[in-house]
Structures are given as structure tokens and as C-alpha cells.
C-alpha positions in Angstrom: 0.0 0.0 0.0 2.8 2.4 0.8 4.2 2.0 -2.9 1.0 2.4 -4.3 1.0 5.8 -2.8 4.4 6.6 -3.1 3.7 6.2 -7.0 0.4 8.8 -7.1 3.4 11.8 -6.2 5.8 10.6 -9.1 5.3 13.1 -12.4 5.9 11.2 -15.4 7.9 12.1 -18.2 5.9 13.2 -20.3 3.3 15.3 -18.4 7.0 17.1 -17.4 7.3 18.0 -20.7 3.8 19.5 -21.3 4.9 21.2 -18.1 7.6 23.0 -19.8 6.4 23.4 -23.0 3.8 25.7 -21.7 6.0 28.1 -20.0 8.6 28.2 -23.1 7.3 28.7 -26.4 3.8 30.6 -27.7 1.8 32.4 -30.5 3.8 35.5 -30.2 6.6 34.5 -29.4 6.5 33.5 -33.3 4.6 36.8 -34.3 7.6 38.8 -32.6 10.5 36.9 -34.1 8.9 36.6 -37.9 8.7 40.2 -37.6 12.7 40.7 -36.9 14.0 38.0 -38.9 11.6 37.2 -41.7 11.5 33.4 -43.4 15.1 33.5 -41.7 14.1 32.9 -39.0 13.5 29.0 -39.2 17.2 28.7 -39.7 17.7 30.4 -36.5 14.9 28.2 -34.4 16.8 24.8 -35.6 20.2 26.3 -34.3 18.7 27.7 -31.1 16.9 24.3 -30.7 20.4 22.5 -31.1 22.8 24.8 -29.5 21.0 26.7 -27.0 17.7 25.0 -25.7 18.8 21.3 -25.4 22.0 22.4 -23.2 19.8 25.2 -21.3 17.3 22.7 -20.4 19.2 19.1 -19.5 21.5 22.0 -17.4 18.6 23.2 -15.6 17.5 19.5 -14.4 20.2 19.5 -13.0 20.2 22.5 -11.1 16.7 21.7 -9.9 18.0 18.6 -8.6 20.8 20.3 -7.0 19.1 22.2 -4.8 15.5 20.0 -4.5 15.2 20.9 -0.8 15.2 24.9 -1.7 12.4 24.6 -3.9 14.2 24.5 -7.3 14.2 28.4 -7.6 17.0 30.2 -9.6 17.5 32.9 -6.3 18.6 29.8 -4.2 20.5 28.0 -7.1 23.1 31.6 -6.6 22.8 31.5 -3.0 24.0 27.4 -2.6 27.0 28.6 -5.2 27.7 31.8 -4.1 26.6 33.3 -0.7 23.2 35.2 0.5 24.1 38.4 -1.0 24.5 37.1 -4.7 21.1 35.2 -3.9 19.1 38.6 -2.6 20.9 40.2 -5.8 19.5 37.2 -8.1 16.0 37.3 -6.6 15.6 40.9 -7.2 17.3 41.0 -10.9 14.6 38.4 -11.8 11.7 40.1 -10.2 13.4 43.3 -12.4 12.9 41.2 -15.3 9.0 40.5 -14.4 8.1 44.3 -14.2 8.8 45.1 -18.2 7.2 41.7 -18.4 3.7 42.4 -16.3 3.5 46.0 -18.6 3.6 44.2 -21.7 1.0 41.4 -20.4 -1.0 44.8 -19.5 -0.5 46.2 -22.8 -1.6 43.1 -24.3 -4.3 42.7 -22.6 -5.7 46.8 -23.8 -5.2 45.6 -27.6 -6.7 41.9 -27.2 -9.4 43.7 -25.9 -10.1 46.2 -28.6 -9.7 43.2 -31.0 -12.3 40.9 -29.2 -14.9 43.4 -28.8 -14.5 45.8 -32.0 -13.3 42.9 -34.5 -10.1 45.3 -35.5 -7.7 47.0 -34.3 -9.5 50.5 -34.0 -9.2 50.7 -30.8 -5.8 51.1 -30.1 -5.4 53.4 -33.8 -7.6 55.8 -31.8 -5.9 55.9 -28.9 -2.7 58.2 -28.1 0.5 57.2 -26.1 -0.8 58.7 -22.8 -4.3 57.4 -23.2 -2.9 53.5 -23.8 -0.2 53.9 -20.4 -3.2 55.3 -18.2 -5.5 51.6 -19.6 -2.6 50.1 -18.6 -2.2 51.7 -15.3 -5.9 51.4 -14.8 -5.4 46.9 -15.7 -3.1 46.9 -13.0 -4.8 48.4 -10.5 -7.5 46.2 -11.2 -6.4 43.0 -11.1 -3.8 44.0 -7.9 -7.2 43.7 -6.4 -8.9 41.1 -7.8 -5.7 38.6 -7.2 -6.3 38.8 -3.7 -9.5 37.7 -3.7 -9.3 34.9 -6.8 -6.3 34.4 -6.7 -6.6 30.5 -6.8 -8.8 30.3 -9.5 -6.5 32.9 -11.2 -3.5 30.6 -11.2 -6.2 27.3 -12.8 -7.7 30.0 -15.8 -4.5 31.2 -16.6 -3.3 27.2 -16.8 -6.4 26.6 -18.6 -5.5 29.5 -21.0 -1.9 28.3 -21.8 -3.1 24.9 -22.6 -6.0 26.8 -24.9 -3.4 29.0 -26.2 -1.1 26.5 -27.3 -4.1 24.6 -29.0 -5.0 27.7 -31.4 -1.2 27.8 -31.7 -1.5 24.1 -32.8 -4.8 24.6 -34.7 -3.3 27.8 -37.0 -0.6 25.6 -38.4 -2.2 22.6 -39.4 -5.1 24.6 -40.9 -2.5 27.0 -42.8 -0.6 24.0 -44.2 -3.7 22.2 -45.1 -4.8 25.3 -46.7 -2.2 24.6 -49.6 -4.1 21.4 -50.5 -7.3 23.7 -51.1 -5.9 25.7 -53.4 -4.1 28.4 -51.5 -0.8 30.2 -52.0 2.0 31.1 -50.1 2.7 34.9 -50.0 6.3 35.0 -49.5 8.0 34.5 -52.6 10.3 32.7 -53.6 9.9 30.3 -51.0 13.2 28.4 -51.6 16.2 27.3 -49.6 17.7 31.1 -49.6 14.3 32.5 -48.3 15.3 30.7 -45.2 19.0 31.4 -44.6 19.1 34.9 -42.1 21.8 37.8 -43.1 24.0 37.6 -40.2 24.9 40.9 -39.8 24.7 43.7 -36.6 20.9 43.8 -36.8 20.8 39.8 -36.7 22.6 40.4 -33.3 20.5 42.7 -32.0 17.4 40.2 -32.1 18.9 37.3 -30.8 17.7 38.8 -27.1 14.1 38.1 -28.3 14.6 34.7 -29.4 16.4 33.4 -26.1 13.3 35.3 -24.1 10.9 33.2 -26.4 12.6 29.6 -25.4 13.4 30.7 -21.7 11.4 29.7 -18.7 12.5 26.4 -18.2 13.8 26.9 -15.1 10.0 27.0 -13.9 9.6 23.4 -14.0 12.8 22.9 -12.1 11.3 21.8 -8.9 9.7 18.9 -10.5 12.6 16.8 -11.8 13.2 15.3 -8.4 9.4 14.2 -8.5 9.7 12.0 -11.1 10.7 8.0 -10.4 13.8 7.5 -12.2 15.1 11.6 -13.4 18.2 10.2 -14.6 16.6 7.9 -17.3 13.2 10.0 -17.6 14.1 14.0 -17.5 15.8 13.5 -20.6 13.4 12.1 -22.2 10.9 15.0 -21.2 13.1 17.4 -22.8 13.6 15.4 -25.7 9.5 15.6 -25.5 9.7 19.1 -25.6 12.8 19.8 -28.0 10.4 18.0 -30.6 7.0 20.1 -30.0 9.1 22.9 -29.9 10.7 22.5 -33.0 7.4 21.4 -34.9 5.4 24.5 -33.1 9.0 27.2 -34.5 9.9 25.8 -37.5 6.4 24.7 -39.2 4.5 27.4 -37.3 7.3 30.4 -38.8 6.5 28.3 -42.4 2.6 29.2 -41.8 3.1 32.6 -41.4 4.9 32.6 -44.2 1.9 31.4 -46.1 -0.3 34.3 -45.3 2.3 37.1 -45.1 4.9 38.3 -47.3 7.8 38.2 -45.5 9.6 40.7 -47.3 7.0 43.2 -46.9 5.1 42.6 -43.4 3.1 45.1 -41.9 4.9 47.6 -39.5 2.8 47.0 -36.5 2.6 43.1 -37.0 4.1 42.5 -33.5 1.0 44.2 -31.6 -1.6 42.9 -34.4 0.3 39.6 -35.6 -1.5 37.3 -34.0 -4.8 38.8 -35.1 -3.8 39.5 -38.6 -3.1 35.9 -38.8 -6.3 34.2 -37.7 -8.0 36.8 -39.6 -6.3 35.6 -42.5 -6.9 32.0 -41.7 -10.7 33.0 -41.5 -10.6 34.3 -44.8 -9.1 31.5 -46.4 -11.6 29.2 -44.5 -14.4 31.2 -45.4 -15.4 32.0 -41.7 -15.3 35.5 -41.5 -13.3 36.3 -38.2 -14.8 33.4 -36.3 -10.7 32.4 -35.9 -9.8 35.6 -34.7 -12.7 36.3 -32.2 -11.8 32.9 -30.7 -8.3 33.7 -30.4 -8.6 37.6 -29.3 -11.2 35.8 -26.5 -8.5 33.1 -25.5 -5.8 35.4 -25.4 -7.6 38.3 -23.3 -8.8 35.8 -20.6 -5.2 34.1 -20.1 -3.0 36.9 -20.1 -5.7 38.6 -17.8 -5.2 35.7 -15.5 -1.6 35.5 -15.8 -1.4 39.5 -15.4 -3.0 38.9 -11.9 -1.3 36.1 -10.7 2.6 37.6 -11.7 1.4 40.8 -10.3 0.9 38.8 -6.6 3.9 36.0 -6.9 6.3 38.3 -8.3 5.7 40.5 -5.3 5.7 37.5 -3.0 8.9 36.4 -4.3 10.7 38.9 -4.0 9.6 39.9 0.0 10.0 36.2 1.5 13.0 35.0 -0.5 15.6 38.0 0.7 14.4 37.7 4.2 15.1 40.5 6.1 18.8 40.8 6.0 18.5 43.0 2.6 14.9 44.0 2.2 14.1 47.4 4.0 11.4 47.1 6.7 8.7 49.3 5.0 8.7 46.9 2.0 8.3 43.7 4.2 5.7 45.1 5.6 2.3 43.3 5.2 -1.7 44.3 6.0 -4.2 42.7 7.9 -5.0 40.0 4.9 -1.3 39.2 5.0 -0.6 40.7 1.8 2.9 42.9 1.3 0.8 46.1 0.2 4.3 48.7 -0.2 5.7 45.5 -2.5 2.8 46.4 -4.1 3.1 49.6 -4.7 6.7 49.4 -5.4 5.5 47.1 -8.1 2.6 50.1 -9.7 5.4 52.7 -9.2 8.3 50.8 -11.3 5.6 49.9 -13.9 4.8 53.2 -13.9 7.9 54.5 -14.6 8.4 51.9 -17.5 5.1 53.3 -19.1 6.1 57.0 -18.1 9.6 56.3 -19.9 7.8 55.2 -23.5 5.1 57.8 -23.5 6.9 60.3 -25.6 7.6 58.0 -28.5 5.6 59.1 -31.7 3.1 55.6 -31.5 1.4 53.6 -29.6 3.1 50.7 -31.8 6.6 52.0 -31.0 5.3 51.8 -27.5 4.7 48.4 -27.8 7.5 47.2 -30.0 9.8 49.1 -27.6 8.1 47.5 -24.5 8.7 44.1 -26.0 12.3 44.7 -27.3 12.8 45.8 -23.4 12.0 42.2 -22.7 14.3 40.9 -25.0 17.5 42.9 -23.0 16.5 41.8 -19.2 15.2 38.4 -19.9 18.2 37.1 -21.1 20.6 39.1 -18.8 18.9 37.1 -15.8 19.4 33.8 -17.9 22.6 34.2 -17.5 22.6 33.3 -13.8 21.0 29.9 -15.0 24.7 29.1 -16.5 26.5 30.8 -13.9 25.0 28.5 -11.1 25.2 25.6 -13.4 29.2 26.4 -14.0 29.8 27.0 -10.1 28.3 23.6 -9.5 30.0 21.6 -11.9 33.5 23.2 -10.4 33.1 21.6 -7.6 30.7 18.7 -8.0 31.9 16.7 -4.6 30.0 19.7 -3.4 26.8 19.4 -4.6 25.7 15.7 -5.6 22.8 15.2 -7.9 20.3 12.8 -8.8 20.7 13.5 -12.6 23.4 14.9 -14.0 24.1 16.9 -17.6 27.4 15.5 -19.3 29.4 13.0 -17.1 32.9 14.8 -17.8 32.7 18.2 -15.8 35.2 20.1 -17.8 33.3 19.2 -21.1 29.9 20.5 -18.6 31.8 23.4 -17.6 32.6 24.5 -21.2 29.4 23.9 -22.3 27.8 26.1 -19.4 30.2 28.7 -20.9 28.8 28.6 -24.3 25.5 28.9 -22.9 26.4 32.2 -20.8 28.6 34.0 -23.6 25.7 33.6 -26.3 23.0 35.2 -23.6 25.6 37.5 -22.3 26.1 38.9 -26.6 22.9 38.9 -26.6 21.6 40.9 -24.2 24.0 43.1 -25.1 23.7 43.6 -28.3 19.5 43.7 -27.7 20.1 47.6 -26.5 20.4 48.7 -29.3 16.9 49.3 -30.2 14.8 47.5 -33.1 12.0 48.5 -35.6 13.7 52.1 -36.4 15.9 53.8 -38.5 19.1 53.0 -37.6 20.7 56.5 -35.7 17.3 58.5 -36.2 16.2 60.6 -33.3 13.1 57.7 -32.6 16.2 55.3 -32.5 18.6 57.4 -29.9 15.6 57.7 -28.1 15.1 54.0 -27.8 18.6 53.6 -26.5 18.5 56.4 -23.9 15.8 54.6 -22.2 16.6 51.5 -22.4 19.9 52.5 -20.4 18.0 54.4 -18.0 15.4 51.1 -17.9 18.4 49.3 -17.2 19.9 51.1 -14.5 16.5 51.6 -12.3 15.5 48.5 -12.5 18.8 46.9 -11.6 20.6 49.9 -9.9 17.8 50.4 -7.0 18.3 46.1 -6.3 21.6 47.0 -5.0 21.1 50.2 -2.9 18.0 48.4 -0.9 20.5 46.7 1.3 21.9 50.2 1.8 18.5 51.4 3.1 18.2 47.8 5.1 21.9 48.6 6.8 20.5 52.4 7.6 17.1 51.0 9.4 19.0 48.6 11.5 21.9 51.3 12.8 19.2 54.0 12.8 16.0 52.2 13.6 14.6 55.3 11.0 16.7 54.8 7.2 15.5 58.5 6.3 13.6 61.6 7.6 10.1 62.2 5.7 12.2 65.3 3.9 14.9 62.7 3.0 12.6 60.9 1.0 11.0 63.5 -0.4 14.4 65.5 -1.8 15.5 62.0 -3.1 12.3 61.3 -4.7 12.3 64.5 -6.2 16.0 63.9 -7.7 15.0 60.3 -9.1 11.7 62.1 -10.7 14.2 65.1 -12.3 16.6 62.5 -13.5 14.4 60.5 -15.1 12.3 63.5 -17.0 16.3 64.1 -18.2 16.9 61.1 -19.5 13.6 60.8 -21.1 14.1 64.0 -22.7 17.6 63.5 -23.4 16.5 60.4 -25.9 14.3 63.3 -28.0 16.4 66.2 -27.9 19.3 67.0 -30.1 22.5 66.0 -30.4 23.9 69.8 -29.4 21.6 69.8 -26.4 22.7 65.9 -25.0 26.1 67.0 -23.9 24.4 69.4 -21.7 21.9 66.6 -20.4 24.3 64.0 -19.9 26.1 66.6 -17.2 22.8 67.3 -15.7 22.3 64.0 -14.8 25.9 63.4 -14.1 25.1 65.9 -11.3 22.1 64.8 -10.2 23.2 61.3 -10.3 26.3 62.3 -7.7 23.3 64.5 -5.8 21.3 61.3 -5.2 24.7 59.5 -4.1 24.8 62.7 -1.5 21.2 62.2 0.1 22.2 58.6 0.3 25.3 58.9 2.9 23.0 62.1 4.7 23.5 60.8 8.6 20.9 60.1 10.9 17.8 61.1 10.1 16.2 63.5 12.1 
């Protein structure tokens, strides 16, 4: 009897896979790539399926196995290797990473919304820059309230959702292929063996970011490998599993679109509209109408509304209980009468905020949006690299941490190949600063760049002077005055209107900028080391 219910906790390999194949690859993430690399970008699938997943995956098993008693989660992968600080620092880059994530669920959620309800995308032509970030602001401050109330039917609609999700995805490329057989035609032309080959050149570079954030995630189902009965003999055959759906979903699913859109002339705003533009088509050929479209603007509306809630509400979560209280301030761990970490909250609105704030002056609401996404494509990946970083401290020393599966036998060979893996996310992320879907060195484009940097440096800059603010509440029992925080507030808000307008001014004018901040920067440094707090 025990064994019989010893076996009812095992997950079987290939439920794992399903697992993972959720959280890695969807609909957009082929809208988003197809728009950067064209037909190309099947070439650049199969090699990121060869070289990049497979390692990233079988090194990530082991990882999860590793550290099974920590729960599997990248912040205590660092901290095993490296020590509690690295661990609070890896914690708080990845809940950095969530925030451009969470804006862009947001945003996605406005223009599924104008899709499901007006059939087009109408909604979001009509609306300006300042008028799509307040929607935005408005989503989150929605479902920050809803979570806490649904939050556990949340988490099974937004499952329910993926799973849908991935069925349209599924759905959309056997009905485009078997479209050929009815008489349709493929709109990219020619459609030979050089339509598929990518130019790799700078701009190739530059959107390699954006395919490493569309196979990423893997690490979620790291907690599970030590759940299965045998991992050694069975994990890799879940990521074989999911290697194989993942290549059929890339490659086949990048052929599709390639049926319906002319890859050498796509729409401009095809990575906020894709997705519709493409079961619209698929309608057409089908002779539904939009009956495709509605379906999928429905599907994708309700999961990324659940998803937006439940990120909103773990990311927060995460972030408070994993760093403890040796480098988390006081007012942030502080929690209300339901138990919920309300200033993590608002820390949350107010660095989404300032996302939103820092795209609002560029001339569309699709530069928005591209830019949004692009942002994903630089911090994503930068946090991947602690993945391989963990993965190459552990097989260093691997008398120090045993493992119930292990990736590549000969440690040297698994230590270069963690190397790889880190040097091809580390190019990547940055080359992905320099910004996509403009001129090359136009104002739009210097813009880009300017905030991305200042993105950048927020989001990850403010992770490291926390502890800072932690070591001044512990000698002070106070870490500023009310006037403290309201002159440094004050400096963050001028620096960041700076920067903002430094990306649209011109070029005479930056040099004078780029002192200003310099100034201000070295001001904030100032209010920092003020003493005691009176």
C-alpha cells in the first residue's frame, strides 16, 4: 500500500514536458521573431533548438535537482554557489525582469481587448500614447485587487488559458498548411532554400535577445525533476519531448506565417496585431469571417488577464520572502491585515509606472509596444545568465553538490558547455540595447537607446542600494527623515524626466543633459550617505 501511494506523487515524463512546454514557447513568441528576422528565422529556431535549448534545459535538471530541498528556484540556485548576498541580488534581478514583463502582459491585454470586442484593431489606432499607459495603469490596479481575492482560480484559468493557447497555436498551423491542399498560395515569394537562410549581420545580433526570451522559462519546472521515479533515465526524455514540440510549433509554425504574409514586406505594427492579422487571414481563407480571430482575441484576453493577476501577486511575494530580512528594508516587508505585502505592491505600480512613463513620448502607440517588448528581449536574457552561472559553479566543484541527474558526465566538457551557454545570452543581451523597428541613428532610435539604459539602470541599480536602506534602518532604527525621501524622490523624478528627454532632444543639447544628470546622479549619491535622520 505504501508504494501504491508513493507512485500517485511521481510526475511522469511526459506530463513534465507539457509542463515545460507551456511556460517556453507561444503564438507571439513567433509573431515577434517573424517580424525581426523574416523566413530567416527558421534557420535560427533549428540552431537555437540544437545549440541553445537542449543544453539550457538538461543544465537546468540539473540544477533543480541540486538544490530539491530549496524549492528549485534560480535565487537559491546563486545563493547554494555563491553566498546570501548574490542570492538577494539574483532574486531581485529576476523580479526586475518580471516588471517590463507584467507592462507588456497589460498592454496586451488593452489591444486583445479592442480586437475581441470591436473585430479590428480600431481601438488602439484611436488611442494616443498617454491614453494606452493610463488603460494600462488602470489593468493593473484592477487586477492588484482582484488577485487577492481569486487568486486560486487565477492561477487554474491562466493554466487553462496556456493549454488553450497553445491549441489555437496548434490549430493555426495545421489549418494554414492544409490550406495549400485547397488551393491556397503562399505569400512570400520565392519560397526556396535562400528565403530561409538569415543575413547575419549587426541587426541579426540585436534580435537574438528576443529569441532566447521566447525559449526561456525552463527553469519553472525545475522543482519537479526530483518528483519524477527515475530523473536520470526519464528527465531526458521530457526534454527530448519538448525539443520536438518545440521545433514542430517554431519551424512549421514560422513556415505558416509565411503562407499568409509576405515576408519581405510585413506590416509595421505586425508584432502588436500579428496574431490577429493571422487568424484573420486564416478566416478568410476558410471562409469564416473572423470566427478564428474572435476565438483567439477571446482566449488570449482571458489568459494573459489571469496570468497578469497572478505575476502581479507571486512576483511581489517572491521577491519579499526570498531575501528575508537581512536586505529587504522594513517598509517593504511590511504586510496588511490580509497578510498581503501592500508597499511591495506599490513598489510594483510605481516601477511599472515609470516603464510606461519612460515610452510615453515616443511618436506611436506601436513604438510603445515594439519598444516594450524589445525591453523584454535585454533583461530576460541578462537574468538567464545566472542559470549558467550557477550551473558552471556547481559543476567546479561537484563533490560539493551531488545530484540525482546529471548533464554531461565529464565536468570540464559540462563546464565549457555552461560557458557557451552564458557567452551567447551574455552577446545577446547586449547587443539587444540597441533598439529594433527604427531607423538606424534617427532621433526615434537614440531615443530608444537612452531609455533602455535608463530602464536598465533603475530597474537593476535600486536592487543593490535596498541593502543600503536595510543597513541604515538597522543602525538608525529610521533609514530616512520624511524630507529625505521627499528630496531624493524629487531627484529620481528630475533625472528621469532628463533622461527621457535627453533620448528626444538634439544632439547639441545631450552633452548638456548628460552633465545634468551626471550631477544629479552624484546629488542622489549625497542624500544617500546624509547621517541620521532627524
Amino acid at each position: 500500500m505504501d508504494n501504491l501511494e508513493n507512485r500517485k506523487h511521481y510526475i511522469s515524463w511526459p506530463v513534465l514536458a507539457l509542463m515545460a512546454f507551456v511556460t517556453v514557447i507561444g503564438f507571439d513568441d513567433l509573431i515577434y521573431n517573424f517580424k525581426n528576422q523574416g523566413m530567416g528565422v527558421i534557420t535560427s529556431w533549428i540552431l537555437m533548438l540544437f545549440l541553445y535549448v537542449i543544453p539550457y534545459s538538461l543544465m537546468v535538471g540539473q540544477l533543480g535537482s541540486v538544490f530539491n530541498k530549496e524549492g528549485g528556484g534560480l535565487s537559491s540556485w546563486i545563493r547554494g554557489t555563491n553566498g546570501e548576498f548574490l542570492g538577494y541580488f539574483t532574486a531581485w534581478t529576476y523580479w526586475a525582469a518580471s516588471i517590463p514583463y507584467v507592462v507588456d502582459t497589460a498592454n496586451s491585454v488593452v489591444v486583445g481587448l479592442g480586437w475581441a470586442i470591436n473585430g479590428s484593431g480600431k481601438f488602439q489606432d484611436d488611442m494616443s500614447n498617454s491614453q494606452f499607459a493610463l488603460w494600462t495603469l488602470l489593468i493593473f490596479v484592477v487586477f492588484i485587487m482582484v488577485q487577492s481575492r481569486f487568486k486560486r482560480s487565477l492561477e487554474l484559468l491562466s493554466s487553462i488559458g496556456g493549454i488553450a493557447m497553445f491549441g489555437m497555436t496548434v490549430l493555426f498551423v495545421v489549418m494554414a498548411i492544409s490550406s495549400l491542399g485547397m488551393g491556397g498560395h503562399i505569400a512570400t515569394q520565392p519560397m526556396n532554400l535562400g528565403a530561409i537562410i538569415p543575413k547575419f549581420d549587426l541587426k541579426y545580433l540585436t534580435t537574438v535577445g528576443l529569441l532566447i526570451y521566447a525559449v526561456n522559462g525552463c527553469e519553472l519546472i525545475a522543482p519537479f525533476v526530483t518528483k519524477m521515479k527515475k530523473p536520470r533515465r526519464e528527465f531526458p526524455k521530457s526534454m527530448l519531448m519538448l525539443v520536438v514540440m518545440t521545433a514542430f510549433l517554431t519551424i512549421f509554425g514560422s513556415f505558416s506565417l509565411g503562407i499568409f504574409f509576405d515576408a519581405h514586406h510585413l506590416p509595421h505594427d505586425l508584432k502588436m496585431n500579428g496574431s490577429y492579422y493571422a487568424f484573420q487571414a486564416l478566416g478568410q481563407q476558410y471562409h469564416v469571417g473572423n470566427l478564428f480571430m474572435y476565438l483567439f482575441a477571446w482566449t488570449e484576453v482571458i489568459y494573459l488577464a489571469a496570468l497578469l493577476a497572478v505575476l502581479l501577486d507571486a512576483m511581489t511575494r517572491m521577491l519579499i520572502s526570498d531575501t528575508g530580512q537581512k536586505y529587504m528594508p522594513r517598509f517593504l516587508r511590511k504586510k496588511n491585515r490580509a497578510g498581503l505585502p501592500i508597499n511591495g505592491y506599490l513598489l510594483t505600480c510605481f516601477l511599472s509606472g515609470f516603464i510606461l512613463f519612460l515610452g510615453i513620448f515616443l511618436p506611436e502607440m506601436n513604438d510603445v509596444f515594439n519598444w516594450l517588448l524589445n525591453l523584454n528581449g535585454i533583461i530576460s536574457p541578462g537574468v538567464t545568465c545566472w542559470i549558467f552561472y550557477a550551473f558552471m559553479r556547481v559543476r567546479k566543484n561537484p563533490e560539493r553538490y551531488p545530484s540525482e541527474y546529471v548533464f554531461i558526465k565529464n565536468n570540464k566538457l559540462a563546464w565549457t558547455v555552461g560557458f557557451w551557454a552564458l557567452m551567447v545570452t551574455a552577446v545577446a543581451t547586449i547587443f539587444g540595447i540597441a533598439p529594433q523597428d527604427v531607423a538606424e541613428f534617427s532621433s526615434v532610435w537614440w531615443h530608444e537607446l537612452i531609455i533602455n539604459v535608463v530602464a536598465i539602470v533603475v530597474l537593476i541599480g535600486l536592487g543593490a542600494l535596498l541593502p543600503l536602506i536595510t543597513k541604515r534602518e538597522e543602525k538608525y532604527g529610521l533609514a530616512f527623515s520624511r524630507l529625505q525621501w521627499i528630496l531624493m524622490l524629487l531627484v529620481v523624478v528630475i533625472t528621469v524626466v532628463l533622461g527621457v528627454y535627453l533620448g528626444s532632444a538634439k544632439l547639441a543639447d545631450r552633452n548638456l543633459l548628460v552633465i545634468g544628470d551626471a550631477v544629479i546622479g552624484i546629488a542622489l549619491v549625497c542624500l544617500l550617505g546624509w547621517r541620521r535622520p532627524k
